[in-house]
C-alpha positions in Angstrom: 61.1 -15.0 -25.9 61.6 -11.0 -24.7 57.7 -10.9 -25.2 56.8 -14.1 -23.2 58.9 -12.8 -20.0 57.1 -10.0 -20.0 53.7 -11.5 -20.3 54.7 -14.0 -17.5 55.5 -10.7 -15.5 52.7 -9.1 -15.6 50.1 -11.9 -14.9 52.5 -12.7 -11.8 52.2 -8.9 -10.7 48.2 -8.9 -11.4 48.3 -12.3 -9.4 49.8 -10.9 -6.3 48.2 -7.3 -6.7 45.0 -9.4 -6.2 46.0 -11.1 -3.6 47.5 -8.1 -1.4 44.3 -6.2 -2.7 41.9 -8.7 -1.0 44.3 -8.8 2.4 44.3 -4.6 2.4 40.0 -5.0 1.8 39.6 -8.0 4.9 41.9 -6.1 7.5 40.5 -2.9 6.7 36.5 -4.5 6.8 37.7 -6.0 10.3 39.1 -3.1 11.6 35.6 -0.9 10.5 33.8 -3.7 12.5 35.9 -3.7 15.7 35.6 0.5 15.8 31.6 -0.4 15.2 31.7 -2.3 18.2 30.3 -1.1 21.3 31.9 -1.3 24.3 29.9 -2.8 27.4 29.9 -0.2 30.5 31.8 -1.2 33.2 30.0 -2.0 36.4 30.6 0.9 39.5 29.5 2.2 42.3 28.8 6.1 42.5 27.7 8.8 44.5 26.7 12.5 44.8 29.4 15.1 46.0 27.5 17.1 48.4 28.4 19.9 50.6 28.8 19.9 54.3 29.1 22.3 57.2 32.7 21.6 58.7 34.3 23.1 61.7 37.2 25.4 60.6 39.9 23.8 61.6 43.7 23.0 60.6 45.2 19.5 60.7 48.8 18.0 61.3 50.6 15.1 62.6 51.9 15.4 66.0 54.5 13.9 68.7 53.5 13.2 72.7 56.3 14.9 74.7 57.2 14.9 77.9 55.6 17.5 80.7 58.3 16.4 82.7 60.5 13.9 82.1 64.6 12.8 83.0 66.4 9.6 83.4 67.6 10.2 86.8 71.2 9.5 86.8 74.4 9.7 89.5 76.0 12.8 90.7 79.0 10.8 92.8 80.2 7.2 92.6 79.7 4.3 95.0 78.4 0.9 95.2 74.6 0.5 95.3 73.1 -0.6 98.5 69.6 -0.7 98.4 67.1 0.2 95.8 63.9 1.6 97.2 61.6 1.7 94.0 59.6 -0.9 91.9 59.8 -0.4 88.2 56.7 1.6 86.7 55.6 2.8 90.7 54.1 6.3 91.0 56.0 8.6 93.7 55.9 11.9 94.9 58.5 14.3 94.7 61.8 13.4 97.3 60.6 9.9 97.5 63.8 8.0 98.4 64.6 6.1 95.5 68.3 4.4 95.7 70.7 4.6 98.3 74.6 4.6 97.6 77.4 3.1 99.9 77.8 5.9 102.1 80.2 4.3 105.3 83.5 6.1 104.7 81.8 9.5 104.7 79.5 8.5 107.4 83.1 7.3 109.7 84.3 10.3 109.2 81.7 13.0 110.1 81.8 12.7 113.7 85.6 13.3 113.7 84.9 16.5 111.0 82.1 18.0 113.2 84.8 18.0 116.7 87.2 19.5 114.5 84.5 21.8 114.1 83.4 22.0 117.7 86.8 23.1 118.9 87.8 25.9 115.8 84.4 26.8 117.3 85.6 27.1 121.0 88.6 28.0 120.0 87.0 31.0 118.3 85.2 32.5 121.2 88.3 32.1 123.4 90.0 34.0 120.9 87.6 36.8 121.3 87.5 37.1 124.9 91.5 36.9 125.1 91.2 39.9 122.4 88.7 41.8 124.1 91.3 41.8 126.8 93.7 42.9 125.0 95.8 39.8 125.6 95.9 38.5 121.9 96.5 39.8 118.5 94.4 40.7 115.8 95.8 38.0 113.8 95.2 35.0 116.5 92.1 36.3 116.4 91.8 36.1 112.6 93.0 32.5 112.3 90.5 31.5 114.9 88.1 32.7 112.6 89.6 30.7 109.6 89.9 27.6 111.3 86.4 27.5 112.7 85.0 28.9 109.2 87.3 25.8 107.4 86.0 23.1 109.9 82.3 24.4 109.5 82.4 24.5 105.7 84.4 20.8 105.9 81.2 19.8 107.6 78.8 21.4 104.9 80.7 19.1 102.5 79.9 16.1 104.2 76.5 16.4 104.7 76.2 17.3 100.9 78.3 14.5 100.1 75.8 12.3 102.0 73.2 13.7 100.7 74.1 12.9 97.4 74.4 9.5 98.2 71.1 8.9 99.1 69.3 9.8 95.6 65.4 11.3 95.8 63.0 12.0 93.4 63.5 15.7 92.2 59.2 15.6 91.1 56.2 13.2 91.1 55.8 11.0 88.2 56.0 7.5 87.2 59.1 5.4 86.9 60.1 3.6 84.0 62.5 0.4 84.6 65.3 0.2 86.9 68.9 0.2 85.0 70.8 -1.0 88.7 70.9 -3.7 90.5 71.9 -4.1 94.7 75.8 -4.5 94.4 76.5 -2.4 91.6 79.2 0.0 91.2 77.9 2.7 89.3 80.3 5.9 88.8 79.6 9.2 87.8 76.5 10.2 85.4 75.2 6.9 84.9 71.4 5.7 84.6 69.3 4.7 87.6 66.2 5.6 86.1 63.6 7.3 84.2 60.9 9.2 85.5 58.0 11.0 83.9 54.7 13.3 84.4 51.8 12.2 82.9 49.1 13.9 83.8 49.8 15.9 81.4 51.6 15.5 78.3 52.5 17.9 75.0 51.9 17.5 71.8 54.7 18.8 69.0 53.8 19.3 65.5 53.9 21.6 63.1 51.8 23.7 60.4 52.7 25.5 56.9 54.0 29.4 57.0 50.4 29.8 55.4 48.8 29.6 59.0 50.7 31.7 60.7 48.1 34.6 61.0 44.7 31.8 62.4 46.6 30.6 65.1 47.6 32.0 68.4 47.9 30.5 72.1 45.6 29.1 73.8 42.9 27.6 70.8 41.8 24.0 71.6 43.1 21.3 70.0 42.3 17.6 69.6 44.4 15.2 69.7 43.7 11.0 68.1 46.1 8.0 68.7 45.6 5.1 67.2 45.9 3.0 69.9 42.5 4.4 71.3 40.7 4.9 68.2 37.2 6.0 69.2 39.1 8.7 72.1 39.5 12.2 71.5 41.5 13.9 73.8 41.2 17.7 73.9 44.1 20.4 74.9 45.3 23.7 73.8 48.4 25.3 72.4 50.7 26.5 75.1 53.1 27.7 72.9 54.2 28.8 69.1 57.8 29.1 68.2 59.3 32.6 67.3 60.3 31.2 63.6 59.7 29.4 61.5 61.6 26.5 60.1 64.3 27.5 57.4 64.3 23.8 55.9 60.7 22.8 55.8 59.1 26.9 55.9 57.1 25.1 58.5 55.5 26.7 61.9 56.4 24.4 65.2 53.8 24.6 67.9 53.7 22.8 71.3 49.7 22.0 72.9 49.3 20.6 76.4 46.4 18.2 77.0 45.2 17.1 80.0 46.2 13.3 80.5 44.8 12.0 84.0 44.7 8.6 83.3 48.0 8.3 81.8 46.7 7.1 78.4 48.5 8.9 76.8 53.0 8.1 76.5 55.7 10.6 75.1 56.7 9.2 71.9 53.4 8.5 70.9 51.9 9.8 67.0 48.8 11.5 66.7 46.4 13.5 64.3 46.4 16.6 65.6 43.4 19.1 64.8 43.1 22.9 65.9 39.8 24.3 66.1 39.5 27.8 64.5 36.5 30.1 65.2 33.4 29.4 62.8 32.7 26.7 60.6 32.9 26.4 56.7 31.0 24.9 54.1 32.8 22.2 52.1 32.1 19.7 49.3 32.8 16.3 51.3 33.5 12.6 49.2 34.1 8.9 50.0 37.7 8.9 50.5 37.7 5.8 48.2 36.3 8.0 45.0 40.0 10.0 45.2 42.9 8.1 42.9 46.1 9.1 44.6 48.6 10.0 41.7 52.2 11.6 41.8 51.2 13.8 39.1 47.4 14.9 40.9 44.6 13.8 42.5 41.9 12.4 40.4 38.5 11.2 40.6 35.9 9.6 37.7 32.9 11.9 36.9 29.8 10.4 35.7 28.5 12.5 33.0 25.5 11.0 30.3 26.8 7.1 31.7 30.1 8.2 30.2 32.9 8.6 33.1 35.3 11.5 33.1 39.0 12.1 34.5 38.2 15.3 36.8 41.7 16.2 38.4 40.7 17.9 42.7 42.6 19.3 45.3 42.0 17.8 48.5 41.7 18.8 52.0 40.9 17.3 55.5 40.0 13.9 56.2 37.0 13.2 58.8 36.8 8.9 58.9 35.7 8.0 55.6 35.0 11.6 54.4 37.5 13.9 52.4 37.1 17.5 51.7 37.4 18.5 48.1 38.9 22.4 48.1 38.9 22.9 43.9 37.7 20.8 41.0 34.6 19.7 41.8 31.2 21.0 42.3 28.3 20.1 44.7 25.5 17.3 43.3 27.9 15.9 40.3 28.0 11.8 40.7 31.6 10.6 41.5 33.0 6.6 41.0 33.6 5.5 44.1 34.8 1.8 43.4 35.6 0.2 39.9 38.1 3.0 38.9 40.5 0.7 38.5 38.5 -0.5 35.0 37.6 2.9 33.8 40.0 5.4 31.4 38.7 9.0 30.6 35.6 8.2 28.5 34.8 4.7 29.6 30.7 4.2 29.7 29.8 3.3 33.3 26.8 1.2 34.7 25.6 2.7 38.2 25.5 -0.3 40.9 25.4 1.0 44.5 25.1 -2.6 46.1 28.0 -2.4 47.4 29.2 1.0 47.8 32.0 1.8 50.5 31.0 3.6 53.6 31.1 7.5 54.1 30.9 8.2 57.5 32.9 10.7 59.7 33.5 8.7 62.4 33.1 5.4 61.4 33.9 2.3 64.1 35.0 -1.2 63.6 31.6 -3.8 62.9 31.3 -6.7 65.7 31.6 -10.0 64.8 
């Protein structure tokens, strides 16, 4: 019996040794014929890195600030009664803008300026009587009080009235009335804001780095996006004595020139400051660079096999992106299909449809 359980055993164990045995040899034969299989190159398109002749220049996003600019505003209160500007007009400086209630003041300046007509009298009868000898030094004195009192009373007034009838302090252009006729506007409140733009500046800043190839007075060009194939050109007015503790950034102010007003504080740009010379730099498709938190890559071509080549980059012109390190003039980059390639993949050149390269490019017409 002992011996038949054995012998039952061991043909079970042969049984299923075979069978795992033949299992191992298929998965193992089908693995072997999936490495043997070659992979089919993706399809890209590609081009040669090639070096340019660029103007030497630093870049940086900048703010449009005001020349001049204020909201105009109440010094005294009163009750509006006329406004004497449209919204958005252009005026010259002391162009009457709004005038306030001014009746109680105007009632009572002809009664302030007899007062002042009599101290006045008063004082010059005063020094005849004294010049006689007929007075004393302190009539004479009060005489002089009272006509100074009345006089400076009158000052007042016409200050007062003044205020009252508010001007604008420089030529601009206004922005859009706050008040209405009737309103009873008090101290420091809006009336209205008003601007220079004939010029405007331009704020931004550059790395610590550039401290030593900038200086007053370089030119500077200046791109909005809401005129996209303008370039308007200025130069920096001024450089701040430090630089910024938070960002170790340099803040510098440019004014440009801005005749036709095209131009509106608050407005971003792409600020770029010409330095002397030019420089010779390896330019791309800015579509070949894969934008990564951990680098910059792009896809070599190398014997149809595509590489992971990690860059630096540098300034942008259009379609065109400077490469500073990493890559070397005349080697083939991927500029489309990255998206299917992995360091290694084999790559088929197709240039059919290859994305534009050009500096400066401009929207096609339909």
């Amino acid at each position: 019996m002992k011996t038949r359980t054995v012998l039952t055993v061991l043909i079970a164990a042969a049984v299923f040794g075979a069978i795992f045995g033949y299992k191992f040899l298929t998965i193992r034969r089908a693995l072997a014929a999936r490495a043997a299989q070659v992979r089919p190159p993706a399809t890209v398109s590609a081009t040669s890195a090639r070096e340019e002749t660029w103007p030497n220049s630093l870049h940086a996003t900048g703010s449009c600030a005001s020349f001049r600019g204020i909201t105009i505003k109440t010094e005294l209160e009163g009750a509006v009664r006329r406004i004497a500007f449209e919204s958005g007009a252009s005026v010259a400086a002391g162009t009457p803008l709004v005038d306030l209630d001014d009746s109680i003041e105007s009632a009572s300046l002809p009664g302030l300026e007899a007062q002042a007509r009599l101290a006045s009298a008063n004082l010059g009868r005063a020094r005849e009587l004294r010049a006689a000898g007929t007075n004393t030094v302190a009539d004479l004195d009060a005489a002089e009080a009272a006509a100074a009192q009345t006089q400076a009373a009158v000052a007042q007034l016409h200050a007062t009235l003044a205020k009252k009838h508010i001007v604008a302090p420089f030529a601009g252009r206004l922005g859009i009335a706050l008040i209405h006729p009737g309103q009873f506007l008090g101290k420091a409140e809006s009336i209205v804001q008003l601007e220079t733009l004939d010029s405007v500046y331009v704020d931004f800043t550059l790395p610590q780095q550039t401290i030593g190839r900038v200086a007053a007075g370089q030119t500077v060009r200046v791109q909005v996006d809401a005129f996209p194939d303008r370039v308007f050109e200025g130069t920096i007015a001024a450089i701040a004595p430090r630089v910024s503790d938070a960002t170790r950034s340099l803040s510098l102010r440019a004014t440009v020139p801005n005749r036709d007003e095209a131009l509106r504080p608050g407005m971003f740009g792409r600020v770029e400051v010409l330095l002397p010379g030019n420089e010779r730099t390896i330019v791309l498709p800015g579509a070949a660079v894969v934008y990564n938190p951990y680098g910059n890559f792009v896809y070599v071509v190398e014997n149809g096999v595509a590489r992971q080549r990690f860059i630096q980059t540098g300034p942008q012109r259009g379609n065109l992106i400077a490469v500073v390190s990493g890559l070397n003039a005349g080697e083939t980059v991927v500029t489309s299909g990255q998206i299917k390639l992995r360091n290694g993949s084999p790559v088929r050149v197709d240039n059919s449809a290859a994305p534009s390269a050009n500096p400066a490019p401009k929207p096609v017409e339909g």
